[in-house]
Kinemage of the C-alpha trace (Angstrom):
@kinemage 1
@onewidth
@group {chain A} dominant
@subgroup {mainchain}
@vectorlist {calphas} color= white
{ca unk a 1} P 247.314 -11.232 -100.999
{ca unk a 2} L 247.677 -7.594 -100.980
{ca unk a 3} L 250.954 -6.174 -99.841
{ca unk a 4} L 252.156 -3.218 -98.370
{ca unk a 5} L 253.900 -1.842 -101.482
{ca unk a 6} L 250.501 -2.525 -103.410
{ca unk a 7} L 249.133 -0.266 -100.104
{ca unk a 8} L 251.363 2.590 -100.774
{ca unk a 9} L 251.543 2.777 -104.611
{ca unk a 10} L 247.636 3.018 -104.373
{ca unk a 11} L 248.413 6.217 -101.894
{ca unk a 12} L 250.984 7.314 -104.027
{ca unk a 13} L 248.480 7.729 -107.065
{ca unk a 14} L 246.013 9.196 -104.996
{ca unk a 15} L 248.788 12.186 -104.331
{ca unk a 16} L 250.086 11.832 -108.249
{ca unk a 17} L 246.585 12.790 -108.717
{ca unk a 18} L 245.749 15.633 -106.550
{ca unk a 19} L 249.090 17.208 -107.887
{ca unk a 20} L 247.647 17.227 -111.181
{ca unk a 21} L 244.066 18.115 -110.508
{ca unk a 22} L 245.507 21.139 -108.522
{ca unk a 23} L 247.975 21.880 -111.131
{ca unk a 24} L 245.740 22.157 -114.151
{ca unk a 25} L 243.255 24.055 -111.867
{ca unk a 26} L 245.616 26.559 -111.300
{ca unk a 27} L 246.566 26.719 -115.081
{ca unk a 28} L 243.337 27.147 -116.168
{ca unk a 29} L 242.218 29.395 -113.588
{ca unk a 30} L 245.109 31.471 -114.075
{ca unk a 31} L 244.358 31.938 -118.341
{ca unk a 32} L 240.449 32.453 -117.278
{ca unk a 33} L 241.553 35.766 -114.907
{ca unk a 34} L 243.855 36.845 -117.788
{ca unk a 35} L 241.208 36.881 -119.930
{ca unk a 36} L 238.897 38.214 -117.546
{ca unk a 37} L 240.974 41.468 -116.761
{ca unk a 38} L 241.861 42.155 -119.893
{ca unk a 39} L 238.289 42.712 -120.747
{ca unk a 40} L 237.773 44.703 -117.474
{ca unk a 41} L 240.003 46.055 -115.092
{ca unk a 42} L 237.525 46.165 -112.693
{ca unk a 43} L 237.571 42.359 -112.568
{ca unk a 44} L 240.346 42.415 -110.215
{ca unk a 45} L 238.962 42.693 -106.611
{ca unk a 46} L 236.081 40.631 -107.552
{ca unk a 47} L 237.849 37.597 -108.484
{ca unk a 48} L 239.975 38.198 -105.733
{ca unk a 49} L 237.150 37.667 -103.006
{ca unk a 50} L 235.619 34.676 -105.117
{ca unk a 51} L 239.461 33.210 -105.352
{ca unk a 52} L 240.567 33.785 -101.656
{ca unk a 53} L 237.447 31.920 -100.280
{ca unk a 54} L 239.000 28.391 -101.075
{ca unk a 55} L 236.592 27.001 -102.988
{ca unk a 56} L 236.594 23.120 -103.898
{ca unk a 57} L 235.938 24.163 -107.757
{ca unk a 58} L 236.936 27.582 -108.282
{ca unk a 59} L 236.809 26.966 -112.127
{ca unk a 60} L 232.582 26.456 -112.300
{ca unk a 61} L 232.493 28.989 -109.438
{ca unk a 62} L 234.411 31.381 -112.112
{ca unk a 63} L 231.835 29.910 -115.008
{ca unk a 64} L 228.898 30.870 -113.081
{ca unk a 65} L 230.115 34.030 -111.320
{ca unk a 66} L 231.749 35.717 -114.869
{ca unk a 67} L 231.425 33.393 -118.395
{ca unk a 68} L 227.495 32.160 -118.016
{ca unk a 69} L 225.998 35.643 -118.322
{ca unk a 70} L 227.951 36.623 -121.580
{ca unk a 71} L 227.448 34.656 -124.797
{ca unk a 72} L 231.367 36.198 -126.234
{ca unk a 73} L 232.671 35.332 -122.291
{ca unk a 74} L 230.891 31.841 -122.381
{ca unk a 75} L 232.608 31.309 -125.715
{ca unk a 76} L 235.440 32.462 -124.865
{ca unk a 77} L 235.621 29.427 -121.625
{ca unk a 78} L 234.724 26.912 -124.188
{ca unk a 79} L 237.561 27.258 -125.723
{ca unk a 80} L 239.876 27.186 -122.993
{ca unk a 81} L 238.054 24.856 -121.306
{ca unk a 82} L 238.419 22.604 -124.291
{ca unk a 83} L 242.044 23.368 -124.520
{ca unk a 84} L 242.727 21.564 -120.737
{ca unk a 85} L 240.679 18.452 -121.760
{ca unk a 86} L 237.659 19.658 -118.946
{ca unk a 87} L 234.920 17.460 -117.949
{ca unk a 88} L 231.608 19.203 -119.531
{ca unk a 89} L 229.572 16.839 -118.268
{ca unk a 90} L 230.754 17.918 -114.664
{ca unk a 91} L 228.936 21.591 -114.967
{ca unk a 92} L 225.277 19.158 -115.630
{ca unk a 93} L 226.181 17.560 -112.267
{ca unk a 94} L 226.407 21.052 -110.418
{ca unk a 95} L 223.411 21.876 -112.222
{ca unk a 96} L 221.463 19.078 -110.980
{ca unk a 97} L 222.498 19.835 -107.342
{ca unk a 98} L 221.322 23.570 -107.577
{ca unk a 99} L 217.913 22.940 -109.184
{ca unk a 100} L 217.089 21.070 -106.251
{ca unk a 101} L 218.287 23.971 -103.667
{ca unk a 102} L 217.246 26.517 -105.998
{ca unk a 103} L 215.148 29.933 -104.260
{ca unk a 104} L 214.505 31.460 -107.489
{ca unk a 105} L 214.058 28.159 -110.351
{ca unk a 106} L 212.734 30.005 -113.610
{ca unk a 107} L 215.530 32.349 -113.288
{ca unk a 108} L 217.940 29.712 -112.759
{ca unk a 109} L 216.858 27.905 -115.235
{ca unk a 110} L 217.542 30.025 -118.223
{ca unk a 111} L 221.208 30.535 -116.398
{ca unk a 112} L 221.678 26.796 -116.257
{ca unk a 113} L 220.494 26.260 -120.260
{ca unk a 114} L 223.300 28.603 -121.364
{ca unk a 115} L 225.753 25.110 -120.456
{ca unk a 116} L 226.859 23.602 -123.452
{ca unk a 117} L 225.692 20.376 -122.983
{ca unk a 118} L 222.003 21.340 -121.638
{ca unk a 119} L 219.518 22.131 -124.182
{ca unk a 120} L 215.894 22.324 -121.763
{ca unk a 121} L 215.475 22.052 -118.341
{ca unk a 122} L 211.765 21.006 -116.865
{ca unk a 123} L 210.459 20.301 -113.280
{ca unk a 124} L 206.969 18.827 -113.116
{ca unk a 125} L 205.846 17.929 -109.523
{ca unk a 126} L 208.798 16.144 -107.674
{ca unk a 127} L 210.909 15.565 -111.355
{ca unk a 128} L 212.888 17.088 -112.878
{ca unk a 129} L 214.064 16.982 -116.855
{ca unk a 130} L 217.245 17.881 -118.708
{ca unk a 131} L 217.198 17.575 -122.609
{ca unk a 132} L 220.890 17.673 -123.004
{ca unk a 133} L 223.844 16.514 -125.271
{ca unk a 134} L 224.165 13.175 -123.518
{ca unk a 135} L 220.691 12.591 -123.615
{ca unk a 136} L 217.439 12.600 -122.165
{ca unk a 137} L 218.595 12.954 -117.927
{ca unk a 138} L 215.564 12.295 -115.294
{ca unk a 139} L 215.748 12.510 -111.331
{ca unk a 140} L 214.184 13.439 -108.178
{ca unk a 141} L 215.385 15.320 -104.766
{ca unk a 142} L 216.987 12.700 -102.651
{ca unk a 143} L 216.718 14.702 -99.301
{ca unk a 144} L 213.044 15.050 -99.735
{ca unk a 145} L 212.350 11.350 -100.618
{ca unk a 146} L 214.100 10.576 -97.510
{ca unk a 147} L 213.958 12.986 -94.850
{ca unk a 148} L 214.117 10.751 -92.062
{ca unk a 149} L 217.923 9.331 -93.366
{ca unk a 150} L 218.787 13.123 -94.332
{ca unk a 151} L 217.975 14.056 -90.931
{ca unk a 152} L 219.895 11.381 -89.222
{ca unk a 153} L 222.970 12.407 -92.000
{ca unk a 154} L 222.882 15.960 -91.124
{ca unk a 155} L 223.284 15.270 -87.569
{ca unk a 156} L 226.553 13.068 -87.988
{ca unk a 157} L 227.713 15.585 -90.289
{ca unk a 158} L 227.469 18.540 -87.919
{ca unk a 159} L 229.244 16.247 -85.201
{ca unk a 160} L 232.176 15.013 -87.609
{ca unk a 161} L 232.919 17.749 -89.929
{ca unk a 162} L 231.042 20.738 -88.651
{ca unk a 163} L 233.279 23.522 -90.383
{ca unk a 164} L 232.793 21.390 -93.929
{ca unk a 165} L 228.921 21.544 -93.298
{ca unk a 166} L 228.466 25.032 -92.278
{ca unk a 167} L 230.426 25.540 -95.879
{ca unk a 168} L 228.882 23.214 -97.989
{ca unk a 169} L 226.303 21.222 -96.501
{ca unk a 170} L 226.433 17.443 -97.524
{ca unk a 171} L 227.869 18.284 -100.855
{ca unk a 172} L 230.945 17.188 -100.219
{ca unk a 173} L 229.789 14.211 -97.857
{ca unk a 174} L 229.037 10.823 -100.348
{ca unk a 175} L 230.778 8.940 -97.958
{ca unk a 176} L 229.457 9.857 -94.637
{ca unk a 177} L 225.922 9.973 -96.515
{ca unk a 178} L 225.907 6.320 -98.140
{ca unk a 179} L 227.391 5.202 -94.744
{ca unk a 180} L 224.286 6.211 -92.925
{ca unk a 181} L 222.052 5.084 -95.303
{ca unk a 182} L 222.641 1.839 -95.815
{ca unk a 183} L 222.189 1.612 -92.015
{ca unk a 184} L 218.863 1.614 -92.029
{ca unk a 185} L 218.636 -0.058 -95.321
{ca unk a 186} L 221.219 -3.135 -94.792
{ca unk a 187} L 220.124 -4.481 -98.583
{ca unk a 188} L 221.084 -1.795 -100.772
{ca unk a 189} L 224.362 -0.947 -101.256
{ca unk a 190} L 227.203 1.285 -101.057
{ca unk a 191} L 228.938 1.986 -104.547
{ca unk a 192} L 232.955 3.903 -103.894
{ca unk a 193} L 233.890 4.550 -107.421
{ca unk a 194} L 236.719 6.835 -109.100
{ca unk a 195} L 234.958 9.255 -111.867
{ca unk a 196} L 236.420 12.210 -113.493
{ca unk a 197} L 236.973 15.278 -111.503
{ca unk a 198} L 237.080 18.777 -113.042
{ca unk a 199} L 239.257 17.538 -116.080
{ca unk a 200} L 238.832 14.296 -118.167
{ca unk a 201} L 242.278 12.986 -116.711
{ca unk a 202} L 241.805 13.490 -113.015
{ca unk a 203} L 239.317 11.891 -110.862
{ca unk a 204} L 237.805 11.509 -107.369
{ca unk a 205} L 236.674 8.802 -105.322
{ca unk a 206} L 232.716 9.079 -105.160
{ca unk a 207} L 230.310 7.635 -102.860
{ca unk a 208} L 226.886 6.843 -103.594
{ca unk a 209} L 223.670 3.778 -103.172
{ca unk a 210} L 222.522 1.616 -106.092
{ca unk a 211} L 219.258 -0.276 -104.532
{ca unk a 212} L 218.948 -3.744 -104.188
{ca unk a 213} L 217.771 -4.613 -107.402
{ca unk a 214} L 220.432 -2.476 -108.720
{ca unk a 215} L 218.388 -0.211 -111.446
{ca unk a 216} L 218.179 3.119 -108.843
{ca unk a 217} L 220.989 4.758 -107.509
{ca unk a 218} L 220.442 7.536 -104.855
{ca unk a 219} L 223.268 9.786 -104.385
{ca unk a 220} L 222.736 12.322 -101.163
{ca unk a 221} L 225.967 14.316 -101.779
{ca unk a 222} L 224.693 15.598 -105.111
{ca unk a 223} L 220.615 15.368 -103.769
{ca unk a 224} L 219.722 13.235 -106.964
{ca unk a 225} L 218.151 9.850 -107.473
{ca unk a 226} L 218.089 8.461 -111.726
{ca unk a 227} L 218.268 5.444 -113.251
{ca unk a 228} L 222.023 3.745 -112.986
{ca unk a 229} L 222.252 3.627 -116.550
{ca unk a 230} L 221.670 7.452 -116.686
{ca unk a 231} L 224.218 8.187 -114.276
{ca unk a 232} L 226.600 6.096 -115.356
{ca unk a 233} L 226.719 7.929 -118.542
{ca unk a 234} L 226.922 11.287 -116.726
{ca unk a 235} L 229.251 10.277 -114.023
{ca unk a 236} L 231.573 7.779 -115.635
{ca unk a 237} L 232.448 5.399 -112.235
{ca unk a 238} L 234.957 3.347 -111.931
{ca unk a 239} L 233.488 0.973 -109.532
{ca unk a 240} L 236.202 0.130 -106.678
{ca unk a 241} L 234.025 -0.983 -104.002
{ca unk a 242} L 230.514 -2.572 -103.812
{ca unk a 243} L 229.488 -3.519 -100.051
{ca unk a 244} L 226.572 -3.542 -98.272
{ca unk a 245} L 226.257 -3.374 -94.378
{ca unk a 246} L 226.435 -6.674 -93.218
{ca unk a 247} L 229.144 -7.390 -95.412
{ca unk a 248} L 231.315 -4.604 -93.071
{ca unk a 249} L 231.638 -7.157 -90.688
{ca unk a 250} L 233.233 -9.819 -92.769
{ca unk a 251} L 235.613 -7.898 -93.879
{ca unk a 252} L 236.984 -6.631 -90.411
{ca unk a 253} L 239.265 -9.077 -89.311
{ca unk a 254} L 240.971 -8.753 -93.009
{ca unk a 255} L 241.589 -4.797 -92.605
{ca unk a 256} L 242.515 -4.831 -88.570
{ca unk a 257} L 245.587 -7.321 -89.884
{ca unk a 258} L 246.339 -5.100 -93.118
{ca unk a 259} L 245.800 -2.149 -90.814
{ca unk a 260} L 246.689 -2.857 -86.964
{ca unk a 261} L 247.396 0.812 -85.909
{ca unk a 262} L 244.353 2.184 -87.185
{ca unk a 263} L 241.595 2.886 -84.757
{ca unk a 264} L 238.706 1.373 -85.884
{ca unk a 265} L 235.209 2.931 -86.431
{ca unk a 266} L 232.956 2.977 -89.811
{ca unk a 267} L 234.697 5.508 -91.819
{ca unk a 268} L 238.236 4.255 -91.083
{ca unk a 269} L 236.687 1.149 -92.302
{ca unk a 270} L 235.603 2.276 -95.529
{ca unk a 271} L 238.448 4.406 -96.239
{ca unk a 272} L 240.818 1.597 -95.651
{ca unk a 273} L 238.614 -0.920 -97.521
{ca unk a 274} L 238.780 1.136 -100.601
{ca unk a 275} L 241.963 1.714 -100.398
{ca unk a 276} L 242.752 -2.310 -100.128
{ca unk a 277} L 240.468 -2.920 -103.423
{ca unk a 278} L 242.286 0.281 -105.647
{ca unk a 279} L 245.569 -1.838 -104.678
{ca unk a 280} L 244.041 -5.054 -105.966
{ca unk a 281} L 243.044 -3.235 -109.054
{ca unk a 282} L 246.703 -1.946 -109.546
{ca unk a 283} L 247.658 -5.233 -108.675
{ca unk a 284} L 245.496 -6.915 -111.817
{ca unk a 285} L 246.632 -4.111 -113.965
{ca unk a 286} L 250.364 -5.070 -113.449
{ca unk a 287} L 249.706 -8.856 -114.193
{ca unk a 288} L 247.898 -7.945 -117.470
């Protein structure tokens, strides 16, 4: 049985973590303008305006805005990139997401193959190809294999978190996404996993779908569908939660009595269910 310590010691390392994630984001940031305005004066206002615009990851936004265009500035990030331990394999993910929004893709492809870990970059038809240093990565446009689901996602999006859509679309929606799609497809399932987040040593929880016979797994946040075994190379998951929808019913009675104040609706659900399984998992890690 899961307590209410085990509850708030899960919270507490989701805070622990967020300090650190910020911190190191700041750090690095901080050593990338140095560098930056050294080498330009000039520099100044313009990171300024691409700073001040919270930004979820102000570091890539400073890689692609500054470092990618220069070979000595693109150096120059390696290195201090390497220095705070950062996730490499994070920049193919933002790659992957832009190809498929992409207004101008041969130009953005020679950008994108400038990334240290991507060596070609090929679309034929509806697929796309990255030769790269983790290997051989293959996937399609999620939105456009199912327009009907993005549709209905886009919709709920605008109604819950309108300001967070006009910014970033779904992007930053795995959990709202895989919500509504496994709606309408009640036998695949939603994946919540923890997977590194800007930095090797921080992490974020992650929503995505791995079909029913669990080889596919669609991901509408970051518009990609691949093999699992290719994205769980690039992504790293932890898996905490594996549910599909008709299992959200047997678990309700269990979260309304670890949870009684909480209003309940789908995403309080989820949230809370995670939450419950990352205390079980501290729990396991204590008795070992």
């Amino acid at each position: 049985m899961i307590t209410r310590q085990e509850i708030e010691e899960a919270k507490k390392e989701d805070v622990e973590n967020t300090q650190k994630l910020n911190d190191l984001v700041k750090r690095m940031c901080a050593e990338l303008e140095v560098y930056l305005i050294k080498k330009k004066r000039g520099y100044l206002y313009k990171l300024q305006q691409l700073l001040g615009n919270g930004n979820v990851d102000p570091i890539y936004n400073l890689e692609i805005e500054f470092f990618i265009q220069n070979e000595t500035y693109l150096k120059k990030f390696n290195e201090i990139a390497k220095k705070y331990d950062y996730f490499f394999k994070g920049d193919i993910q933002n790659v992957l997401t832009s190809l498929t929004t992409s207004t101008n893709l041969e130009e953005d492809i020679k950008v994108f193959k400038r990334f240290l870990l991507i060596n070609e970059i090929k679309k034929k038809d509806d697929t796309y190809e990255l030769e790269t240093e983790q290997g051989k990565i293959v996937f399609q446009d999620a939105k456009k294999r199912y327009p009907k689901e993005t549709e209905k996602m886009i919709e709920e999006a605008k109604k819950r978190h309108e300001d967070t859509y006009k910014m970033y679309g779904l992007d930053y929606s795995c959990h709202l996404t895989a919500l509504e799609f496994i709606k309408a497809h009640r036998n695949d399932y939603l994946i919540t996993c923890m997977c590194p987040r800007i930095f090797n040593s921080t992490w974020w929880l992650h929503s995505y779908i791995l079909t029913q016979d669990e080889n596919t797994v669609i991901d509408f946040a970051n518009n990609i569908i691949m093999e699992r075994k290719t994205f769980n190379t690039l992504f790293e998951p932890n898996e905490v939660l594996k549910v599909r929808q008709i299992d959200f019913e047997r678990y309700r009675k269990q979260l309304e009595w670890i949870y009684p104040d909480v209003p309940y609706n789908e995403a309080n659900m989820h949230k809370n269910l995670v939450l419950t399984e990352r205390a079980k998992q501290l729990q396991k890690r204590k008795s070992n």
